[in-house]
N, C-alpha and C positions, 0 to 999 in steps of 0.2 A: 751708726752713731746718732741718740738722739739729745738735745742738747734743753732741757725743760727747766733752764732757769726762767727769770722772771719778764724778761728781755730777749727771750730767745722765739718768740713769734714773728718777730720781722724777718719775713722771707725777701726776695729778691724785688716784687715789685712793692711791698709795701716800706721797702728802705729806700729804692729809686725816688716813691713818692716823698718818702721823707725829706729827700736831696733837694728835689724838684717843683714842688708844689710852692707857688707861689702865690699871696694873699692882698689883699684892696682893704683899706675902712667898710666896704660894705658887706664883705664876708662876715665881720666880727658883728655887725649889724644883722647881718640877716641869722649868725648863731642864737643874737638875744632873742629875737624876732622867733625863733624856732624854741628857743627855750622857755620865754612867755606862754606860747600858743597850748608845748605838749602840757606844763605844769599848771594851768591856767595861772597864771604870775602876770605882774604889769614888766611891762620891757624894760623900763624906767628904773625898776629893781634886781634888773641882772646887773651883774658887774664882771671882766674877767681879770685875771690876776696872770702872774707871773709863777703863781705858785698855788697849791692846794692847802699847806699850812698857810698863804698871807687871807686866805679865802674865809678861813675857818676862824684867823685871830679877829677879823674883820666882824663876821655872825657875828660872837664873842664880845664884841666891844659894841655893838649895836644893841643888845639886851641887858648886858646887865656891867658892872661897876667893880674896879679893883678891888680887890680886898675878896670877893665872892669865891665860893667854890663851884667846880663844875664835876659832873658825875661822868665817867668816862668807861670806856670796857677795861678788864685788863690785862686783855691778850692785844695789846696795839702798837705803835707806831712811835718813838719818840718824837719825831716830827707835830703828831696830837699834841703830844707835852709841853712840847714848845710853844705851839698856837696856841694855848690855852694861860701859858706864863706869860708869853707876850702880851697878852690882854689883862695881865696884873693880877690874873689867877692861880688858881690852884686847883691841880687834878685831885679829886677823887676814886681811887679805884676801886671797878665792882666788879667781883670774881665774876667765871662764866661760866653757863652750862655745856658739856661736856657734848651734846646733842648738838649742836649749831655755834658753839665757841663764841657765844656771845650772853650779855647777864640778861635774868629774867627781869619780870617788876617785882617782884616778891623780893630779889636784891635790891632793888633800886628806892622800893617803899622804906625798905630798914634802913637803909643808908640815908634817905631824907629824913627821918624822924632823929637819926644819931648824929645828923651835922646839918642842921636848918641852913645853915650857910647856901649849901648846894643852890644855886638859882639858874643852877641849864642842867641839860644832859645830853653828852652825842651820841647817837644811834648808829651804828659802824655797819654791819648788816658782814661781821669777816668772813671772804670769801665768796659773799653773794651766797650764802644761810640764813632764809630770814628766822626776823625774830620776834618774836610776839608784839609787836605791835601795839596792839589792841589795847592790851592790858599796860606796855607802858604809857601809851598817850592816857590812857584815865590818870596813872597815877602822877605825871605831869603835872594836870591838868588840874589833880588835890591839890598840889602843890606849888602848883605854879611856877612851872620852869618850863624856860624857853626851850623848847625839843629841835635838836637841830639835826637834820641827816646827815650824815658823810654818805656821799655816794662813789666816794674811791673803785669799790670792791663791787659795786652794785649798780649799777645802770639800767636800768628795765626788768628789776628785780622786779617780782609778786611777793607781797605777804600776804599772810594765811586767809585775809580776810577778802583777798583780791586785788586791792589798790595796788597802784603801781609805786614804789618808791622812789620819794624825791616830792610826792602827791601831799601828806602828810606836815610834815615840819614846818617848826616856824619860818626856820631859815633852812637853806640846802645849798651843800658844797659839792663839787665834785674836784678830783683831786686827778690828774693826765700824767704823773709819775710813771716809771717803768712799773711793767706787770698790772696796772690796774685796768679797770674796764675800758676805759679810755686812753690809752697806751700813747703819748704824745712827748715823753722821754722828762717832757717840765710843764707847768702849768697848771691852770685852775679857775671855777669859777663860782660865785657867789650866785643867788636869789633869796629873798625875801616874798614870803608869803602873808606874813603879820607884821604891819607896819605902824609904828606912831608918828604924828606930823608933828610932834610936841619934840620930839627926836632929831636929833642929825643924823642925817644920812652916814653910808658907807660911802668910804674914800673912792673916789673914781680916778683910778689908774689911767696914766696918761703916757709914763715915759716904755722907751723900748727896754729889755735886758740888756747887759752889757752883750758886748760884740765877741766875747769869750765865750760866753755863758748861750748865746744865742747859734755860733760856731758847735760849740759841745753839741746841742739839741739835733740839730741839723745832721751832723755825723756820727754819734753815737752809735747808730743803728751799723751806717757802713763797717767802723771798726769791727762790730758785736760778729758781721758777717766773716770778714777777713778772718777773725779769731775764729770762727767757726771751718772754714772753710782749708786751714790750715794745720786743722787741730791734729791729724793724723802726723803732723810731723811734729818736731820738736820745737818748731819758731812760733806754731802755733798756738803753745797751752801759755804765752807771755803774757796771751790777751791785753789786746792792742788798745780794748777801749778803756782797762784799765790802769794801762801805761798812760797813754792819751791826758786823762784825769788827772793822776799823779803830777802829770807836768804841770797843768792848767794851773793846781794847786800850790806846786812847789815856786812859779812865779808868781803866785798873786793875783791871779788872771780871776780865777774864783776861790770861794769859800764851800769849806762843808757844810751840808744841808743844817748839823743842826747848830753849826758854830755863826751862821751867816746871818745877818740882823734882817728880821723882815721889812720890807717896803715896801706897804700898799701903794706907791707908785707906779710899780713895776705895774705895767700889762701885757697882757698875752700876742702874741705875736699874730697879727692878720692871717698870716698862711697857717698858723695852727690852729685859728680859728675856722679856717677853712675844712680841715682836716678832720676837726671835732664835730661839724656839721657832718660831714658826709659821714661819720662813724657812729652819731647819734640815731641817726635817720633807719641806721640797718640793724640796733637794735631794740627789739620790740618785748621779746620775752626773755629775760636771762637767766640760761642755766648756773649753777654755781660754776664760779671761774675758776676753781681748782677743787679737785676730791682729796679729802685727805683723810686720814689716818692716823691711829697710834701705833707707835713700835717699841719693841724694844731693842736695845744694844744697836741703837742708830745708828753711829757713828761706823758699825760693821757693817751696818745696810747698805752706809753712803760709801762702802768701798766697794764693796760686792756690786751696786748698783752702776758704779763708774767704770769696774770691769770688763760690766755686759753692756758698756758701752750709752748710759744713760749718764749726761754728764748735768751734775746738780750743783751750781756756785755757790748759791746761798738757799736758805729753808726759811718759812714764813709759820712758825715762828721760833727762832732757837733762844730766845729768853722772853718773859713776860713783856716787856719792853724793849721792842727794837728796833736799828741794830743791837746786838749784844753790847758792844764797843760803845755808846752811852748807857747801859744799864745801871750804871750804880748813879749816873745821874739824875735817874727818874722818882728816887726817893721813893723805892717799890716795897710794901711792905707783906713779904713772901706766905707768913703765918694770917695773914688777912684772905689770902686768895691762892687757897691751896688747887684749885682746878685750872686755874692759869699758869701756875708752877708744873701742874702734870704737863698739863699739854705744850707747853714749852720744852720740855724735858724729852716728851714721845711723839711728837705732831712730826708728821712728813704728808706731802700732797705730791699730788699730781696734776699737771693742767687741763682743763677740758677745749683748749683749741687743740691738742693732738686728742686723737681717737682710743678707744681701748683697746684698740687691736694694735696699734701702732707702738702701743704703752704695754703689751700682753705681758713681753718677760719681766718689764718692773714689776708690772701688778703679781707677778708669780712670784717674784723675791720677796715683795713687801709683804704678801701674804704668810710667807714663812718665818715671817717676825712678829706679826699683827698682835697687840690685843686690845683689849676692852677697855672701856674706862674706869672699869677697876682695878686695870692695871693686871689681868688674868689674860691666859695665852688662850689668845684663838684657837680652834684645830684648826691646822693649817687645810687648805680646799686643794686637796693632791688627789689627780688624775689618778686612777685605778685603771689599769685596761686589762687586767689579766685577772679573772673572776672564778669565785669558787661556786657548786653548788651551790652552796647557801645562797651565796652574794646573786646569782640569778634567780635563785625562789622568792630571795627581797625583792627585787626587781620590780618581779611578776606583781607585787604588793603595791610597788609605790604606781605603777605603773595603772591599775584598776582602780588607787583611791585620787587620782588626778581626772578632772573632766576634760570630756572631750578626746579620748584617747582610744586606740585602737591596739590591733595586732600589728600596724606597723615600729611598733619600739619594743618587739616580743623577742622574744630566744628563736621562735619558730622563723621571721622573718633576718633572723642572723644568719640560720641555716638554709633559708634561700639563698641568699645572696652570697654562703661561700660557695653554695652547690654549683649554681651558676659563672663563676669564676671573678667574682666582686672582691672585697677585701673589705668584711665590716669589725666592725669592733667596739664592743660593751667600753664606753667612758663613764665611770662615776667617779661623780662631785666629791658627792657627802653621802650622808645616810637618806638624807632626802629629793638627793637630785641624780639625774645618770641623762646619758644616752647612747641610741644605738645608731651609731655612725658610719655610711660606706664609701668607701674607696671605690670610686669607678673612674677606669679609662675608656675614652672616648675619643673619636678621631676631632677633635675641638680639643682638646685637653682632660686632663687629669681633675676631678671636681672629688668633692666630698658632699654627701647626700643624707641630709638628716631628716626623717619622714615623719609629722607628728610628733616633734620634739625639739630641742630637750624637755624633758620632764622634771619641770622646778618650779620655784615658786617665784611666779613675774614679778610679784608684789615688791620684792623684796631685789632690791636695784642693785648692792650688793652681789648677791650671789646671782645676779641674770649675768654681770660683768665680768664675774670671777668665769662663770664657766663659760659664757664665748672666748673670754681670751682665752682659753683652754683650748676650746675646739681650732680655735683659730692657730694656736700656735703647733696643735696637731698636725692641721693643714699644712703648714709650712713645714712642718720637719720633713713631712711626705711628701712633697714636691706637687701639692693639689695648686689647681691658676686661682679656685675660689669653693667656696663653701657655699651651698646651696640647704637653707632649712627652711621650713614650713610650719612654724610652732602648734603646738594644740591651743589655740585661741583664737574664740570667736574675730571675725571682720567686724571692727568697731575703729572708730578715729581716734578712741583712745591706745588702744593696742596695739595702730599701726603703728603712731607717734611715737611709742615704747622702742617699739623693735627700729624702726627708721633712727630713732635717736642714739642707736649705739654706736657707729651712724650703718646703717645696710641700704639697699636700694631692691627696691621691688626685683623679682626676673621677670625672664621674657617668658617663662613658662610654668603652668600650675605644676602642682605639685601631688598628684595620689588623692584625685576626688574632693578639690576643694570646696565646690558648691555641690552638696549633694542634699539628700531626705532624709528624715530619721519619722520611721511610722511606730507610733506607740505599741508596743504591745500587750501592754496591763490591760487595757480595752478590750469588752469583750466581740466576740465576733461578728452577734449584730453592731455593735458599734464601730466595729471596723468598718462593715459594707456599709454603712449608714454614714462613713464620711469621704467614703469615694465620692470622685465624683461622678455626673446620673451615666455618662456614658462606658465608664470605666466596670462600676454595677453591673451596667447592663452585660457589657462583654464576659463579665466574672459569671452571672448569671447562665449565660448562654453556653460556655463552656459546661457549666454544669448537666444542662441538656443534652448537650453532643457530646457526653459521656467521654469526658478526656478522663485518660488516666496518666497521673503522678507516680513518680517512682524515684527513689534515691539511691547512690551507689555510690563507693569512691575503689571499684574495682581495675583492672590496667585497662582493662576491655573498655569500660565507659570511659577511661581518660583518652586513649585511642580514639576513640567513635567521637567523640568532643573536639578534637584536637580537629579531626577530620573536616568537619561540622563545622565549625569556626575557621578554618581557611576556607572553607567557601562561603561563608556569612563574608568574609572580612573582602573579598573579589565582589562581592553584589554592594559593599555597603560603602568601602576604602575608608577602611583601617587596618592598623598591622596589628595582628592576634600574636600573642605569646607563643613562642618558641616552644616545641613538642620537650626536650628541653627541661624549659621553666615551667609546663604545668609537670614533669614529673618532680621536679624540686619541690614545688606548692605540697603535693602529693605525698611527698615523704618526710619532710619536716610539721605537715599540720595533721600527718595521721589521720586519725576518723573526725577531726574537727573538718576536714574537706568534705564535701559530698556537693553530687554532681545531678541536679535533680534534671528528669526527663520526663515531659511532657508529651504523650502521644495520641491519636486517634484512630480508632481502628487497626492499632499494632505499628501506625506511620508515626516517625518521629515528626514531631514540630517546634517545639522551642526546647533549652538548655540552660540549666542555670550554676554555675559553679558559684558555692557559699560557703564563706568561713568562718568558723564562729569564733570567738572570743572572748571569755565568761560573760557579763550579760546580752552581749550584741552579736546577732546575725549579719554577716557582709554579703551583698550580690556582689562581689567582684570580677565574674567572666559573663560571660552569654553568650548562646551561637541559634541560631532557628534553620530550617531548613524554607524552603518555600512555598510549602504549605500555611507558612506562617500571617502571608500574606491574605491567607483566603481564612485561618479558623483562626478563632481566638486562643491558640495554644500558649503563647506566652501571659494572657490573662489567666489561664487555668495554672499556669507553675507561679507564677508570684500567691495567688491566693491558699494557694499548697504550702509553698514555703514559708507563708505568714503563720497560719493555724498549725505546720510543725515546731516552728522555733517558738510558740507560745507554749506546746508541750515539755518543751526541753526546759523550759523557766527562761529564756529568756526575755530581758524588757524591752528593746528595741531593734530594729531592723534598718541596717544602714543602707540603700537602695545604690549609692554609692558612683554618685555622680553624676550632675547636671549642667547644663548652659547655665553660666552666669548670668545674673538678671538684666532684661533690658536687651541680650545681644541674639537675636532673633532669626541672623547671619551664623550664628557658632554653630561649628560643626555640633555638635550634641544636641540641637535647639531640636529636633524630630524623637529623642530619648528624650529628653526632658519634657515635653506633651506625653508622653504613656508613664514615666514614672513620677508624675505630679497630680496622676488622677487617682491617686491612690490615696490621696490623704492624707499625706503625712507631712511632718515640719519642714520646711526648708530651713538649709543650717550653710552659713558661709565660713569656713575657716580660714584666717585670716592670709593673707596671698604669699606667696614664696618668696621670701628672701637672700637675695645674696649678699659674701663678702669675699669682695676681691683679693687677692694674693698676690697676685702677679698682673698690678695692673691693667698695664699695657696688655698683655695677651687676654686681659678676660675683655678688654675694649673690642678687641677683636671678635672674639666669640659673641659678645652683646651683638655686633654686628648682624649677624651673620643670622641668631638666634630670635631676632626681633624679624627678620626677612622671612626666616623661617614660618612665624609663626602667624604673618598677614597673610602667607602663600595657603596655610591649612585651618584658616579661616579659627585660630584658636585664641 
C-alpha cells in the first residue's frame, strides 16, 4: 500500500518531530538570520506569518494600491486568489505552457499591454518547473511591476539561467502548507528584496495562532499516520485527520482556509520556526516535487490506481483553480485559458520523495493512459519479452547505432547465458530501447544482471524512468533481492548523478571490463607502432626477430588446448578462468566471430588470445601464456597479430578489454594494466555498476559480505 497524497510524507520520525519539537524567540531569529544570509536580503525584511496566503497579501499591499490588477498563472491555488483580493485586488489570469504548467512572457507581455492595470505579477515555479525567468523579469521590468516569487512548490529550485529561486524577486514568500517544499501542515514567510523608505513597512506579526489551529498543526501529521496505518481495515479509510478537522470546524474552533479573514498578526510558531531552519538547510538543489503527467479517462486511472494499492486523496490539479469546491469563486474565465482547462482536466503527478521504483506499477498504469499535450495517446511503453526474428535483427540495429556498446546486449551473449544455465531475456521498451537481461542464481541470492545496458536514450528522463521501473518490476515478479546494471556510459559526474538519481547505489563490484582501452584502428600500422610505447615497440620488434608465429583457430582442439592453458595460467597468476563449460558456450553461440589466436616459438606455445568480434570492434576477452612467457615476448607478438588482423576484417577498434582503475596501483589487474597501456590506445571508463535493491534487507546482507569480499581480492 502506497499512500502519495499530498501529506502522505510524514513517516514516523518526521511526525514524532512534529509532536515534539519545541521552539525559543531565537529559533524564529536565527530562521531570519538564515534567510537573510542564503537570499542576501536584510534580516529586518524577513517577516514570518501564520500563513503563506497572509505572506503574499502582505508582498501585495507593500507594492502597489487597491484598485490594481495583478498577473497570476492559471493553473493555481485559490488561496493566491484570496491573497491577492485581500489586498484590494484583482487576479489576472495567464494561461500556461503545457511543458512546465506555468505562463511564458510572451503571455505575460500581452496581457500587460491589454490591462495596464496589471502592476505585479507572481511567479509560482508549479511543482518546482522552472520557468523562463529571464524573459519574465525583462518584461517586468518594461513594465514595471513588482515580480514577486511564490516559493511554495520551489525551494532551492534552479532556473535555466542558474540562480537559485527566491534570488530574483522583489519580494519572496514561501508558503509551509501540506505537500509543499516546506511541509510544516500551516505557515509562511515574507522577504523583501526592493524596498522604499518612503513606504510602510509589512505588518510584523506578534500574536500566536489560536490554540485550535496551533492543536490541528501539531497533530495533523499523527492522525494522517493512524489513517494510514489502519487503512487495511475498514476504521481506517474514515481518515481521522479528516474527521479530526470536520470537528474543529463544526465548533468554531477553526475556519476554512479560504472562508477565514487573514491576519497579519498571526505569526509562525517558534517550533515551526525551528523546523523550517533545519529543513531549509538540507535543501540545496531541488528536484521537481512531483512528476506529472497527462491522461486520459482519469477518473478510471484513479480506480485502477487505488486497486493496485496507490492511494491518491486529492490531484493537484483537478480544476484551473483549487480546490475545485471554490472554483466558481475564482471568476475563472475557461475560453481565455484553454491549457489550464486541459491540464486541469488530464494532469495527474506523482511525488519525487518516493522513488521510481517504489512508484514502478503506477507509472506502468499511468503509462497506459498517458498522452500528449495534444491531447493524442502515447504508445503506451509495454515490456515485450518474447521476440520474433525480426524484432532481434532490429535489435542488432538499435544495439550498433548506440555508443559505447558491445556483444554484451547481443542475441550471441543471450545464448551464452542460456547455454550455461542463467535465465536471460530480450526486454523491449519501444522501438528504440530493449535490453538484454539475466537471471542468475547465486549462493547470496537471486540478482538480475544487465551488462552494457539498457540501450536507450539517457537524455530523455522519461523513457530512462519508464524502462527501470520495467526492469525493476521484472525483478520482482522473479523473486531477484536486486538488479545489478552497468549502463553503456561514459564515467562522468554528470551520468553518475543521472543513474544515482533514480535513486541506485553504486556496487561493490565492476561489472564486465569497466576501465579498459580502446586502440584505434583506422591508423595505419606505422602509426600504430609509432604510439606504443618505446618499450612496448621494442618487445613487438623483437618478437618479430625471434620469428614467432601467429595463428587463429576456433577449432575443439584449440578450445581444449586453451582451456588447458588457462587453468595453469590462472594456478601461477590466481584468478578463476571460465569453466570448460562456458568457453564451449562462447564457442557455439559466437560461431567463427570466436577465434583463438596462438602465439608460438619454435613450434612451443607461449601466449593465447581468445577474441570476439562484433561488427566494428575486436574484444580480447580470455588470455592464457604458458611459461615461456615469462622469458619471450610471446604475448607481444599475438596482440600485434591480432591488431593488423582485425584491421583486415574492416574493423575500427580493438577493445583490450580491461584495466585497474586509475590511481589504484594495489588492484589486482594493476600488472595487466602496465602491458596493455603500452600499446597506445584510449583509456575509456564506463560508468561503474549500479544496483537496485528489491529486497532490501537481504541485499544489506549481501553488500555486506560483497564489500568484504572485495577488499580481500584487492578489487
Amino acid at each position: 500500500m502506497k499512500f502519495i497524497a499530498h501529506a502522505s510524507q510524514f513517516g514516523l520520525k518526521k511526525t514524532l518531530r512534529q509532536l515534539f519539537t519545541f521552539g525559543f524567540k531565537r529559533d524564529s531569529e536565527k530562521l531570519k538570520a538564515y534567510i537573510a544570509d542564503r537570499y542576501q536580503v536584510e534580516a529586518e525584511n524577513v517577516a514570518l506569518y501564520g500563513s503563506g496566503r497572509t505572506a503574499l497579501s502582505e508582498a501585495l499591499k507593500y507594492f502597489i494600491k487597491p484598485g490594481d490588477k495583478v498577473a497570476i498563472t492559471a493553473l493555481t491555488c485559490f488561496a493566491v486568489v484570496e491573497a491577492v483580493r485581500s489586498a484590494g485586488c484583482e487576479p489576472v489570469y495567464l494561461d500556461v505552457n503545457l511543458q512546465n504548467l506555468h505562463f511564458d512572457a510572451k503571455i505575460l507581455e500581452k496581457a500587460c499591454t491589454k490591462n495596464p492595470e496589471i502592476k505585479a505579477v507572481i511567479v509560482q515555479n508549479n511543482l518546482a518547473y522552472p520557468c523562463d525567468m529571464v524573459n519574465i523579469e525583462s518584461v517586468a521590468k518594461k513594465y514595471n511591476l513588482a515580480l514577486i516569487e511564490d516559493l511554495a512548490h520551489c525551494v532551492g529550485m534552479d532556473y535555466p539561467d542558474g540562480r537559485e529561486a527566491g534570488t530574483v524577486g522583489d519580494a519572496v514568500i514561501m508558503s509551509f502548507g501540506k505537500g509543499k517544499s516546506l511541509d510544516l501542515i500551516s505557515g509562511g514567510l515574507l522577504f523583501l528584496r526592493k524596498t522604499d523608505k518612503r513606504k510602510k513597512s509589512f505588518t510584523i506579526p506578534t500574536d500566536l495562532p489560536s490554540l485550535a489551529d496551533r492543536f490541528r498543526t501539531r497533530t495533523y501529521p499523527l492522525f494522517g499516520a493512524i489513517t494510514r496505518g489502519l487503512f487495511h481495515l475498514q476504521l481506517g479509510r474514515l481518515n481521522f485527520g479528516r474527521l479530526f478537522t470536520a470537528f474543529l470546524l463544526k465548533t468554531h474552533q477553526i475556519q476554512k482556509s479560504a472562508d477565514a479573514r487573514l491576519d497579519s498578526s498571526i505569526r509562525l510558531t517558534h517550533w515551526q520556526a525551528k523546523l523550517a531552519l533545519s529543513d531549509l538547510k538540507k535543501i540545496k538543489h531541488r528536484a521537481p516535487l512531483r512528476r506529472f503527467y497527462f491522461v486520459e479517462n482519469r477518473e478510471e486511472l484513479l480506480e485502477k490506481l487505488t486497486a493496485a494499492g496507490f492511494i491518491m486523496d486529492d490531484i493537484w490539479y483537478s480544476s484551473p483553480v483549487s480546490p475545485e469546491r471554490y472554483y466558481t469563486r475564482a471568476n475563472f474565465n475557461e475560453k481565455a485559458c484553454p491549457n489550464a482547462v486541459f491540464a486541469a482536466k488530464h494532469l495527474i503527478n506523482l511525488p519525487n520523495w518516493l522513488n521510481i521504483f517504489e512508484l514502478a506499477d503506477a507509472r506502468h498504469l499511468i503509462n497506459q493512459y498517458e498522452i500528449n499535450s495534444q491531447g493524442e495517446k502515447i504508445a503506451s511503453f509495454t515490456t515485450k519479452k518474447s521476440l520474433s526474428e525480426t524484432e532481434v535483427e532490429h535489435i542488432d540495429t538499435l544495439r550498433h547505432a548506440a555508443s559505447h556498446t558491445n556483444f554484451l546486449q547481443s542475441k550471441q551473449w543471450y545464448e551464452v547465458n542460456k547455454s550455461i544455465g542463467h535465465k536471460p531475456i530480450f526486454l523491449m521498451f519501444s522501438e528504440k530501447s530493449y535490453c538484454l537481461a539475466i537471471i542468475k542464481d547465486a549462493k547470496r541470492g537471486r540478482f538480475l544482471e544487465i551488462p552494457c545496458g539498457p540501450i536507450l536514450d539517457y537524455t530523455n528522463r522519461n523513457e530512462l524512468e519508464l524502462a527501470m521501473a520495467e526492469i525493476y518490476r521484472y525483478a520482482k515478479q522473479n523473486n531477484c533481492v536486486f538488479v545489478r546494471f552497468r549502463p553503456n556510459l561514459e564515467e562522468t559526474p554528470e551520468n553518475r548523478a543521472l543513474i544515482e538519481s533514480l535513486p541506485s547505489l553504486s556496487a561493490s563490484y565492476f561489472l564486465h571490463a569497466e576501465n579498459t582501452i580502446f586502440v584505434d584502428l583506422i591508423q595505419s600500422e606505422e602509426d600504430l607502432l609509432k604510439n606504443m610505447r618505446r618499450q612496448t615497440r621494442y618487445e613487438v620488434r623483437r618478437s618479430e626477430k625471434l620469428k614467432f608465429k601467429v595463428k587463429k583457430s576456433n577449432t575443439p582442439e584449440i578450445l581444449r588446448e586453451f582451456h588447458q592453458i588457462q587453468a595453469e595460467t590462472a594456478k601461477r597468476q590466481g584468478f578463476i578462468p571460465p569453466r570448460r563449460k562456458d568457453l564451449n558456450a562462447y564457442a557455439k553461440a559466437f560461431g567463427s566471430d570466436l577465434q583463438i589466436y596462438r602465439a608460438t616459438l619454435d613450434g612451443k606455445p607461449v601466449a593465447y588470445g581468445l577474441v570476439l568480434t562484433d561488427a566494428l570492434e575486436g574484444d580480447y576477452f580470455e588470455a592464457a601464456s604458458t611459461e615461456l612467457n615469462y622469458k619471450f615476448p610471446g604475448a607481444y607478438a599475438l596482440q600485434w597479430y591480432v591488431m593488423r588482423d582485425l584491421k583486415k576484417q574492416g574493423k575500427l577498434r580493438y577493445n583490450l578489454w580491461g584495466i585497474a582503475p586509475a590511481g589504484q596501483k594495489n588492484h589486482k589487474f594493476a600488472g595487466v594494466t602496465t602491458f596493455k597501456t603500452g600499446f597506445g590506445g584510449e583509456k575509456f571508463d564506463y560508468l561503474h555498476a549500479h544496483d537496485l535493491p528489491v529486497k532490501k534487507l537481504h541485499y544489506g546482507l549481501i553488500r555486506l559480505v560483497e564489500d568484504a569480499r572485495r577488499k580481500k581480492r584487492h578489487l
